[in-house]
C-alpha positions in Angstrom: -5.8 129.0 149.1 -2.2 129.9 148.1 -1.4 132.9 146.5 1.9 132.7 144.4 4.3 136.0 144.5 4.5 137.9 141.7 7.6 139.8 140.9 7.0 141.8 137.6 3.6 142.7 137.9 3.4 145.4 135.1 5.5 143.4 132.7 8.3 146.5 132.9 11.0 145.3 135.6 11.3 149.4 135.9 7.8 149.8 136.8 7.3 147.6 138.7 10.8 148.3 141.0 9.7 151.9 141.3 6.3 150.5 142.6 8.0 148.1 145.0 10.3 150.7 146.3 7.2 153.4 146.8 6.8 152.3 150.9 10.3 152.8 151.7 10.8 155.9 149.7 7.5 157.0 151.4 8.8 156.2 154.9 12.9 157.4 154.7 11.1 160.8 153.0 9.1 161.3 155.5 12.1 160.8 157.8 14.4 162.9 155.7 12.5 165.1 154.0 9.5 166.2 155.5 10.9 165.7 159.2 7.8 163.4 160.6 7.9 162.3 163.7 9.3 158.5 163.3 6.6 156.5 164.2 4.5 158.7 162.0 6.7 158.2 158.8 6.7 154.6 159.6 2.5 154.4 159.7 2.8 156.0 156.6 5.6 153.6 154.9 3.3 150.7 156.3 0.0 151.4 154.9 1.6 152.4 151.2 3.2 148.5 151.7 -0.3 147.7 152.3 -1.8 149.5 149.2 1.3 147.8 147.3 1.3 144.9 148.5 -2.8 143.9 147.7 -3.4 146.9 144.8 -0.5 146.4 142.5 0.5 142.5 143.7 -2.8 141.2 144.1 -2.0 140.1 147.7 -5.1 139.3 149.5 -5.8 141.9 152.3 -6.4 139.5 154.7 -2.7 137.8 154.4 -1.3 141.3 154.1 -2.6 142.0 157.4 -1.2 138.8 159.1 2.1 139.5 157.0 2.5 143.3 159.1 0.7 141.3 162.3 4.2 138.6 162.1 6.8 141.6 161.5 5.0 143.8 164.5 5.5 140.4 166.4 9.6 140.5 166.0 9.3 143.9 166.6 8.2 143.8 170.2 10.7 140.7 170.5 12.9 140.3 169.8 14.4 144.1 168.6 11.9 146.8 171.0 12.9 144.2 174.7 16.7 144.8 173.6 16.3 148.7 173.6 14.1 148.6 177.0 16.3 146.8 179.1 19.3 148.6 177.7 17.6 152.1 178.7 16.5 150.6 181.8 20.2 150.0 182.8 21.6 153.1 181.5 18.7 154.9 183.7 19.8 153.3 187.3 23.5 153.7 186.1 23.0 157.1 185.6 20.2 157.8 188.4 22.7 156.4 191.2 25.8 158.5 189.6 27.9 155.6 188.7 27.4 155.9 184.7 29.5 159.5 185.8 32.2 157.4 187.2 32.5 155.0 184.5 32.5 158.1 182.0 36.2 159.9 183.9 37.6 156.4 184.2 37.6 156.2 180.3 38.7 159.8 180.2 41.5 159.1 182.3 42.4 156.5 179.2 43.0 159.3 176.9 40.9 163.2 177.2 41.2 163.1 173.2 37.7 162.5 172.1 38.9 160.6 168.5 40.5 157.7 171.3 37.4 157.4 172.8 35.1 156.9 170.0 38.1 154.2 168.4 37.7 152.7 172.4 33.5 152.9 172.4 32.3 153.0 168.8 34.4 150.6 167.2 35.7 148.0 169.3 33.7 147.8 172.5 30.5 148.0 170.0 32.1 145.2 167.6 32.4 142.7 171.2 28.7 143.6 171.6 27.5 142.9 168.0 30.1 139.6 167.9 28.0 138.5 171.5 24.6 139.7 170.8 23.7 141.9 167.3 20.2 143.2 166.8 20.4 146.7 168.2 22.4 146.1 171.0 25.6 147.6 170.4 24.5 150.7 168.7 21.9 151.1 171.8 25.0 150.7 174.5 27.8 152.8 172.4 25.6 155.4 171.8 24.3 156.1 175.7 28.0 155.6 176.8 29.2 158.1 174.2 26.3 160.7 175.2 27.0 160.0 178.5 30.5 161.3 177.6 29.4 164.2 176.5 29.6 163.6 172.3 26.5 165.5 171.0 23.8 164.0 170.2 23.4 163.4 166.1 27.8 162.6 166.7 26.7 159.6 169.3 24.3 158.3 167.0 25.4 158.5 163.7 29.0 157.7 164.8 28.0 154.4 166.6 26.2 153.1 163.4 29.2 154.3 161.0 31.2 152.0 163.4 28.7 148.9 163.7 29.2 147.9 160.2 32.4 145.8 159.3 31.6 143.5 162.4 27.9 142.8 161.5 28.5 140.0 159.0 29.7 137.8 162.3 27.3 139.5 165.3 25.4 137.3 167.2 27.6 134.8 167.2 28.0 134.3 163.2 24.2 133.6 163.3 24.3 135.8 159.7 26.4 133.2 157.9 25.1 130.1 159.9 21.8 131.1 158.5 23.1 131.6 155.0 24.5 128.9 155.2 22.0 126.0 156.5 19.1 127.6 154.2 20.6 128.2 150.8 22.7 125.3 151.0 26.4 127.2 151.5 29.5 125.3 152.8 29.5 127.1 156.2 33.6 127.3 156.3 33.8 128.3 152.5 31.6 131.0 153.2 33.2 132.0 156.2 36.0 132.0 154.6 35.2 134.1 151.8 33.8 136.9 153.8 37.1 136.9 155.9 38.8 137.8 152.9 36.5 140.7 152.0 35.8 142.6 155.3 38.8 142.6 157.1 39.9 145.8 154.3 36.9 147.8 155.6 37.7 146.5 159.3 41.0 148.2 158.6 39.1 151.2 156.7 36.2 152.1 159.1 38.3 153.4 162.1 40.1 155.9 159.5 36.6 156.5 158.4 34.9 157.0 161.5 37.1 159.9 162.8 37.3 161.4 159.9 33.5 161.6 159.4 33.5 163.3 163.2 36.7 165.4 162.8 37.8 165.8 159.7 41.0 164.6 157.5 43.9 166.3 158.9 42.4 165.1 163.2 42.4 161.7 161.5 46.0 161.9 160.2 47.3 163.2 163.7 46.1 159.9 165.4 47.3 157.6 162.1 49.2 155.2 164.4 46.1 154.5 166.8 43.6 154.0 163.8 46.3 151.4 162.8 46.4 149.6 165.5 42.8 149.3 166.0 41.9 148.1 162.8 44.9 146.6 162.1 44.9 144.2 165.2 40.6 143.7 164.4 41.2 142.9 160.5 43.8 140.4 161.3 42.1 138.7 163.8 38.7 138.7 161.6 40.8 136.9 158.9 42.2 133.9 160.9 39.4 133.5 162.9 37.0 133.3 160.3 39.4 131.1 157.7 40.7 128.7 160.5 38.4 128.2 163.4 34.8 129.7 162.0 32.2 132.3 161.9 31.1 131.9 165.7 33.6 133.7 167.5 35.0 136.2 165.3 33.7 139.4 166.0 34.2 138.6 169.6 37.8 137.6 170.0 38.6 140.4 166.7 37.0 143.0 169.2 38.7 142.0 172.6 41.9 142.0 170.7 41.9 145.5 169.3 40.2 146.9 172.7 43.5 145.7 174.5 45.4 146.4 171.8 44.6 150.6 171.5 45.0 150.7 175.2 48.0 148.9 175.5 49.0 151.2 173.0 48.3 154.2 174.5 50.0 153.6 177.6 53.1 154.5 175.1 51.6 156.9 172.5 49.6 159.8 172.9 48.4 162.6 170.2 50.5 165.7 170.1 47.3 168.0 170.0 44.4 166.7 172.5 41.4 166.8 170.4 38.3 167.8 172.7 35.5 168.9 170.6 32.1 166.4 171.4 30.2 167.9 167.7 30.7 166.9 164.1 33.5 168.6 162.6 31.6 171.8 161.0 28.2 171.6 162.7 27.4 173.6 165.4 27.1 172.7 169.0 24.1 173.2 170.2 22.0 170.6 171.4 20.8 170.9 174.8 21.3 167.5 175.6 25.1 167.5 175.9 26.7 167.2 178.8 30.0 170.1 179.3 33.4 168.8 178.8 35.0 168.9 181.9 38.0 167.6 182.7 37.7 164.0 184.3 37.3 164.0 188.1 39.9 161.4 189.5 38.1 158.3 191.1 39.2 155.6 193.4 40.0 152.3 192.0 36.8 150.7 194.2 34.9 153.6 192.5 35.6 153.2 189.4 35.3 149.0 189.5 31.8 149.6 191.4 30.5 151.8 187.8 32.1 148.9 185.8 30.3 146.4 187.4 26.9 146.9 186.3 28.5 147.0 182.3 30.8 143.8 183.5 27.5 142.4 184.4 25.6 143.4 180.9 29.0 141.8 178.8 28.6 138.6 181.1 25.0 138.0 180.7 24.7 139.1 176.9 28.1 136.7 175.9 26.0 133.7 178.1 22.9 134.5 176.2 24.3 134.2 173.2 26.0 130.9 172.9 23.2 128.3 171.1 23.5 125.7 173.6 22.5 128.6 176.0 19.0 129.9 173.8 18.1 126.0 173.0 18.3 125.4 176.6 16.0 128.3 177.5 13.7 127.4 174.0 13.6 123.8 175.4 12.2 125.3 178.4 9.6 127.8 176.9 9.1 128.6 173.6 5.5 128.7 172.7 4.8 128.7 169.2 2.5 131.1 166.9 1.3 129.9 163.7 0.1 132.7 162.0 -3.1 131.6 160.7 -4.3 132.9 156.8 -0.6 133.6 156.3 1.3 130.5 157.0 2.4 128.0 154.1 0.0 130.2 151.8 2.6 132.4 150.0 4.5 130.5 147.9 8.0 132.0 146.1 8.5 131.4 142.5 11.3 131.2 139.8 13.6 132.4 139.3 14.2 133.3 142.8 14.1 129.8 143.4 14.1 126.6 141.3 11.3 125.1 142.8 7.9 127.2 143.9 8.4 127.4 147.8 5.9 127.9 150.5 7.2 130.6 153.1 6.5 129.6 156.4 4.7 132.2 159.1 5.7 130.7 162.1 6.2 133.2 165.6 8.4 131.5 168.2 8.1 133.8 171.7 11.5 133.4 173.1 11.3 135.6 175.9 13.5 133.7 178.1 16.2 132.9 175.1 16.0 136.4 174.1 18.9 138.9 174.0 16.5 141.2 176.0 15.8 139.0 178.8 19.4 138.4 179.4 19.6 142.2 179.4 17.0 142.8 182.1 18.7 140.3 184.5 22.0 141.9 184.2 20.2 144.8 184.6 18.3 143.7 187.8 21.6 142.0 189.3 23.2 145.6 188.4 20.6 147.8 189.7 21.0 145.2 193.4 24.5 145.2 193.4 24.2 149.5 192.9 21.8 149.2 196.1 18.6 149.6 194.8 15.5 148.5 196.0 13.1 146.4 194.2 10.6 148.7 194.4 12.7 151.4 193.2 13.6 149.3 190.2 10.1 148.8 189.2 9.9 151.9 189.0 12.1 152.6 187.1 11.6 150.6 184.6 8.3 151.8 183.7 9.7 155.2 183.9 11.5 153.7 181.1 9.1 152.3 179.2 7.2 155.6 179.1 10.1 157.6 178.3 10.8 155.0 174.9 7.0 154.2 174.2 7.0 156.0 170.6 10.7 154.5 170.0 8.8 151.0 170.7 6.1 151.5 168.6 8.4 153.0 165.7 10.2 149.7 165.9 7.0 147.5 165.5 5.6 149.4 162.5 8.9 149.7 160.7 9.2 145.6 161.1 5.4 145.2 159.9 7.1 146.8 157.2 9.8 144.8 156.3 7.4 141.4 156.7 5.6 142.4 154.8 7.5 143.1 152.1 9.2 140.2 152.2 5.9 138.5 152.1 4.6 140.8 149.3 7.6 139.7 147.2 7.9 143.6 146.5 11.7 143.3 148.0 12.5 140.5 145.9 11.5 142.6 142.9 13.8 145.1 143.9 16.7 142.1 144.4 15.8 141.1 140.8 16.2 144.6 139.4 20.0 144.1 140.8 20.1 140.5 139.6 19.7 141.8 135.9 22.9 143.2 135.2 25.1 141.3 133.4 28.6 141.5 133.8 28.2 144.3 136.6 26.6 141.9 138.8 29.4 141.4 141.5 29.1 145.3 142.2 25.2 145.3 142.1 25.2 142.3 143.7 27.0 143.5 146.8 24.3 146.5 146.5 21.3 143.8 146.6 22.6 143.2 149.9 22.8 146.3 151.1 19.2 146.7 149.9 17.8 144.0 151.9 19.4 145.0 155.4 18.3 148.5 154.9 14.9 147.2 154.4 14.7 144.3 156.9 17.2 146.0 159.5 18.8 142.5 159.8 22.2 141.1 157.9 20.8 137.1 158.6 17.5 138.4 157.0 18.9 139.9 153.9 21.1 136.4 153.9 18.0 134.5 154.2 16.2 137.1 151.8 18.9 137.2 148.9 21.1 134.3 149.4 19.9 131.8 147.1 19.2 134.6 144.9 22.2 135.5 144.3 23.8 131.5 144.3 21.8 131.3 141.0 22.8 134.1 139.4 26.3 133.4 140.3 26.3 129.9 138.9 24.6 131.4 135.7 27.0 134.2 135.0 30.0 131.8 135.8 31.2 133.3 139.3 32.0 131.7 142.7 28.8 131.3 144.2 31.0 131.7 147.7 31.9 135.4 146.2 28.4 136.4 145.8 27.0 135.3 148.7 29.6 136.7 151.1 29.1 139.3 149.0 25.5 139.5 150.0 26.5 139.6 153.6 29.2 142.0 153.1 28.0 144.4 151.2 24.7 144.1 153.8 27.1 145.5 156.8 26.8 149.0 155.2 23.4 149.0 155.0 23.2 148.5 158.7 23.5 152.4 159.5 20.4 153.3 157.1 18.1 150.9 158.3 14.9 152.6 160.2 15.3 150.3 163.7 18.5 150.8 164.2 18.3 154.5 163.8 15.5 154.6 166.3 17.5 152.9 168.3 20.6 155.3 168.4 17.7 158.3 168.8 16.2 156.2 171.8 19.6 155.3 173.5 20.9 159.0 173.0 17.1 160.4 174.1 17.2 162.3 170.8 13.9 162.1 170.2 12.4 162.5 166.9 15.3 163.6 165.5 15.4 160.7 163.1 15.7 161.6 160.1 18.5 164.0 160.9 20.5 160.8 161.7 19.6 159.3 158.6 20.4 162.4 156.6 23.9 162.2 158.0 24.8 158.3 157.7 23.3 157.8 154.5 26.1 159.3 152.6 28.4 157.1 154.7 26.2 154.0 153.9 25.8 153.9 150.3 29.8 155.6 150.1 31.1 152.3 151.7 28.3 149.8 149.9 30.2 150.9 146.5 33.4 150.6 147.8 33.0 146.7 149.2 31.2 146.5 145.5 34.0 147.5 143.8 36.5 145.1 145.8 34.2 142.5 144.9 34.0 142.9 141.4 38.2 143.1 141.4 37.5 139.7 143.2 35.4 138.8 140.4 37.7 139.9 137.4 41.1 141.2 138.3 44.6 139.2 139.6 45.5 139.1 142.1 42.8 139.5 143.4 40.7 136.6 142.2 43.4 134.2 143.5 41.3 135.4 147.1 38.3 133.4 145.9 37.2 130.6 147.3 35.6 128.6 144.5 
């Protein structure tokens, strides 16, 4: 039997958006608010979903169930194997006292603590999200940055205040590839389009970033550097993305300004040294820091024996990433799941699309395509390479697993969450509650996207999510479809730091346990901040010269 979604099920589009919105606002309050332990708040976000989804939308229970079963799925894999394996190397790098190493040798770049988050944060993370996405940069800055002894909530909310202008091309553009390929956008137009929108905030967010840590006038003393960062990223991000395409542009963007700041600092340093490791204001107190020293001097064999293992990781995650790479590997073994009582039984209506669609509720396991399972190896070759035994590596990755077992299980219930959801059609009633306003519908428009990454954790799901969405409402308010649905992608980067995975995984990677929701607390502001801001600059794309001659129609 097919049950077709429902998106107004009170007949009051405010009604029923406040209804839809009720499991999230019941999971980031219990993160926020109430100060629930994460995997907790999640439970409780998932079973108001549930109550939602089959009470209010007339979802039968039994497809509800298989809707959560398919999101806990993705969870395990392939999000929770990315943050394992990642731990898992950052345990034997730290265990065998190279991670120690590696942290003086990029304190003998520059001491000031502003150059190393610009170095870390922003442009080592962007090469990571370009190569890989899901999780894995925010999970790798944010254990090198503890590691260099930034305090915890300043590791974590920093690293996802710098993975956002990059997101829209991570994992190898798969974002706009997949808007592109299932709403029907021309792939280079597109591209295109969102290279004329982001590079701004590529230029923006390093200015942003350290002054969110230290404050305006620390961010004015290192002008020049924040220039040269985003400078050399945003003009990269632009001509790679308008004259070669969406594959490689976070990749070569990020490898550019990483040689770029520290070619430049081999000629410029800061006046004042700027050593504090806390958010400018808060105090620094949390146990988990490690005392700024001053860097001990290593030999150059030291130093390229910590880098190895990380060498190793930036290797094996680039490999894993390329598509003929994962169809090899899916080619190989890639069992698939059809989720029975759930798939081709939900059917999408109008005007979310113009024909009634069946969703399909297929699970693919690829464990040995996955961004995880590239991680492991490098982590395996690492952990060899650093001397260590197999059996000591076993170990140690089930030390691992214990240490991040409620971080795993956080993961799986906050994607059973956003399945079902989408599923539900409870999201898309809160995409349709954007979709209805008028002429402000480039600036809410850009918000729907940052709606459906903070609910899905994922800018290629909001794409997939809100992509055709927002082509027809384009098309029937007379604007570029190409403007809305970068838009969509865009304005989704910025809800990249709110969403509930990848906050657990900047607690997990900084071993900050179950202090999530003081991470969200402090990026939220950030997130919604910069949302408006891309917003706006759409909407002058929309309406206002000169800026609409950057349109591509």
């Amino acid at each position: 039997m097919v049950w077709q979604q429902i998106y107004d099920p009170f007949g009051s589009m405010w009604m029923s958006s406040l209804l839809a919105a009720l499991p999230v606002v019941v999971m980031l309050a219990g993160l926020g608010l109430f100060h629930l332990k994460a995997h907790i708040a999640a439970a409780a976000g998932l079973v108001t979903a549930l109550l939602v989804a089959v009470f209010v939308y007339g979802m039968p229970a039994g497809m509800a169930a298989n809707a959560a079963f398919l999101g806990a799925l993705m969870g395990m894999l392939p999000i929770g194997w990315i943050v394992l394996n990642i731990i898992f190397l950052h345990q034997l790098t730290d265990q065998n006292g190279s991670f120690k190493v590696l942290q003086d040798s990029i304190a003998g770049i520059t001491e000031d603590r502003r150059l190393q988050l610009l170095l870390i944060a922003f442009a080592f993370g962007a090469f990571f999200e370009g190569a890989a996405g899901f999780g894995t940069p925010v999970a790798v800055t944010a254990s090198i940055l503890i590691g260099l002894g930034f305090s915890p909530l300043a590791a974590s909310g920093l690293s996802l205040i710098a993975n956002t202008a990059p997101v829209a091309f991570g994992a190898l553009g798969s974002p706009i590839i997949t808007l592109s390929k299932v709403h029907g956008y021309d792939l280079m137009e597109v591209s295109s389009m969102i290279g004329r929108q982001l590079p701004f905030f590529s230029l923006l967010v390093p200015f942003w970033l350290i002054w969110a840590f230290a404050g305006r006038k620390a961010m004015l003393e290192i002008w020049p550097a924040l220039l040269v960062t985003g400078g050399s990223f945003a003009i990269m991000q632009f001509l790679v993305s308008n004259y070669i395409g969406p594959e490689l542009v976070d990749v070569i963007a990020a490898v550019v300004s990483m040689f770029s700041l520290v070619a430049f600092l081999r000629v410029w340093q800061p006046r004042r040294i700027y050593r504090s490791v806390s958010l400018k204001g808060r105090p620094h107190d949390e146990t988990a820091v490690v005392p700024n020293a001053a860097p001990t001097l290593h030999s150059r064999s030291a130093v390229i024996r910590a880098w190895t293992p990380w060498a190793i990781l930036t290797v094996f995650v680039f490999i894993w990433g390329l598509p003929p790479v994962k169809a090899f590997f899916d080619g190989w073994y890639a069992p698939k799941l059809v989720i029975a009582g759930l798939h081709e039984l939900v059917e999408k209506m109008p005007p979310v699309v113009t024909t009634p669609h069946k969703e399909s509720a297929i699970y693919t396991l690829s464990l040995l395509s996955a961004t995880g399972t590239g991680i492991l190896l490098a982590a395996i070759v690492g952990g060899l390479v650093m001397r260590y035994r197999p059996a000591a590596l076993v170990t140690t990755f089930a030390q691992t697993f214990w240490r991040v077992r409620y971080s795993l299980l956080t993961i799986v219930l906050m994607l059973a969450l956003g399945s079902l959801t989408r599923f539900s059609g409870t999201d898309t009633t809160l995409g349709l509650a954007f979709a209805n306003t008028g002429w402000l519908y480039p600036f809410f428009g850009t918000l729907m996207g940052w709606l459906g990454v903070a609910l899905t954790g994922s800018d290629t799901a909001s794409n997939v999510l809100f992509g055709g969405m927002q082509k027809v409402a384009a098309e029937q308010l007379g604007l570029s479809p190409n403007l809305m649905g970068a838009a969509n992608s865009s304005g989704g980067v910025m809800g990249k730091m709110i969403d509930a995975q990848s906050i657990v995984v900047a607690s997990t990677a900084t071993r900050w346990f179950n202090h999530e929701g003081e991470i969200l607390r402090y990026v939220f502001f950030h997130s919604i901040a910069l949302a408006c801001l891309v917003g706006l600059f759409v909407t002058l794309q929309a309406y206002v010269f000169p800026f609409t001659e950057m349109v591509v129609r």
